[in-house]
N, C-alpha and C positions, 0 to 999 in steps of 0.2 A: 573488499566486502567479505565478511566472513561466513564462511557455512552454517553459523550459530542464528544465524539473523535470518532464515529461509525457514518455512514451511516445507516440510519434504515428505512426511509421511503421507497417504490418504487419509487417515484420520484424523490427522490434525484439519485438514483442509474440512471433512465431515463434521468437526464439529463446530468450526468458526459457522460453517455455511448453516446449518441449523439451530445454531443457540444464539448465536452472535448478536447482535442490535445493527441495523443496516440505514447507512446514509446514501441518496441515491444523486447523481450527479447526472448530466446531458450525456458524458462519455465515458464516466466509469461510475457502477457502484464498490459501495467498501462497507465489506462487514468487518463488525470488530468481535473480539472476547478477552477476557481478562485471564493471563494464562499463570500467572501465581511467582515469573521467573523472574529475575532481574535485567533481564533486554527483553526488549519489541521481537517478534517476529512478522516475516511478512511472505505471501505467497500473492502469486499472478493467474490468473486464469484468462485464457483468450480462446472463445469458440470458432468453430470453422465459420462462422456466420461473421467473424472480425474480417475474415478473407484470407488469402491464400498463407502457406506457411511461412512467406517471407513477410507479409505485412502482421500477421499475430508475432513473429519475434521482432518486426520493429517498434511497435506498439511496448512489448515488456521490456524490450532494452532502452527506450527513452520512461517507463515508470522506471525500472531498475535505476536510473542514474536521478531519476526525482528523489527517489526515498535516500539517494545517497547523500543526496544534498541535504535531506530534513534530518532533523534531529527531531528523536519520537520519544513520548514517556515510556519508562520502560516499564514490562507488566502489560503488554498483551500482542495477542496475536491479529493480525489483518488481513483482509484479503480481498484484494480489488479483481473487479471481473469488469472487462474491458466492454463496450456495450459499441455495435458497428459503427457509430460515427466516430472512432478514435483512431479508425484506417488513416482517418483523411485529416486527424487534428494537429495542430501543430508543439512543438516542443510547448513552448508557451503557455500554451490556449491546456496541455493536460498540467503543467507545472501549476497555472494559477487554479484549474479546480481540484488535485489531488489537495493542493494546500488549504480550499475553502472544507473540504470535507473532512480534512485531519482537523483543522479548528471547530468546525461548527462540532464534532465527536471530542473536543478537550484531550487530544491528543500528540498537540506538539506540543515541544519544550518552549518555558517561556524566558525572554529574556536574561531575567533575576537567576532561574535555575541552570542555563548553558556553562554562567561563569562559576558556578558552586562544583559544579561536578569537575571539572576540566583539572587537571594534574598536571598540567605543561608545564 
């Protein structure tokens, strides 16, 4: 995973969270915004209210290996905020709704476009 694909600043994070368009899910919402670049960005947020410090980094390390998995249109920024019942969710249960809410926002790659970009 490369450092180009994270939200790192606060302000980045400031502006997704205020400008952004928001899909809201049982265990994660996700804002999105359109950032002008040619890759996705993405940032994780998880409150003390997820639970304790080992459970908010198991929560961002199974989204982190989700988004690793997804292939995203390039051209904006994201940012899921993890909502308390993703303590106790399973890989699964966050993989199928991070993936209903990347589609229901037109924000995963689709089929036709995976094979055009690819240089292999």
């Amino acid at each position: 995973m490369k450092g180009e694909e994270h939200l790192v600043k606060p302000g980045q994070y400031a502006s997704v969270l205020s400008q952004g368009s928001s899909w809201v899910g049982r265990l994660v919402v996700m804002r999105a915004l359109p950032n002008g670049l040619k890759l996705s960005r993405y940032g994780l947020v998880a409150s003390k209210r997820v639970g304790n410090a080992v459970v908010r980094n198991r929560v961002k390390r199974l989204l982190r290996e989700i988004l690793r998995q997804t292939l995203l249109k390039p051209g904006w920024d994201i940012v899921f905020i993890t909502r308390p019942a993703a303590a106790t969710a399973s890989f699964s249960d966050l993989r199928q709704l991070v993936s209903s809410l990347l589609s229901r926002a037109e924000l995963l790659m689709e089929k036709h476009e995976k094979t055009s970009i690819r240089t292999d």
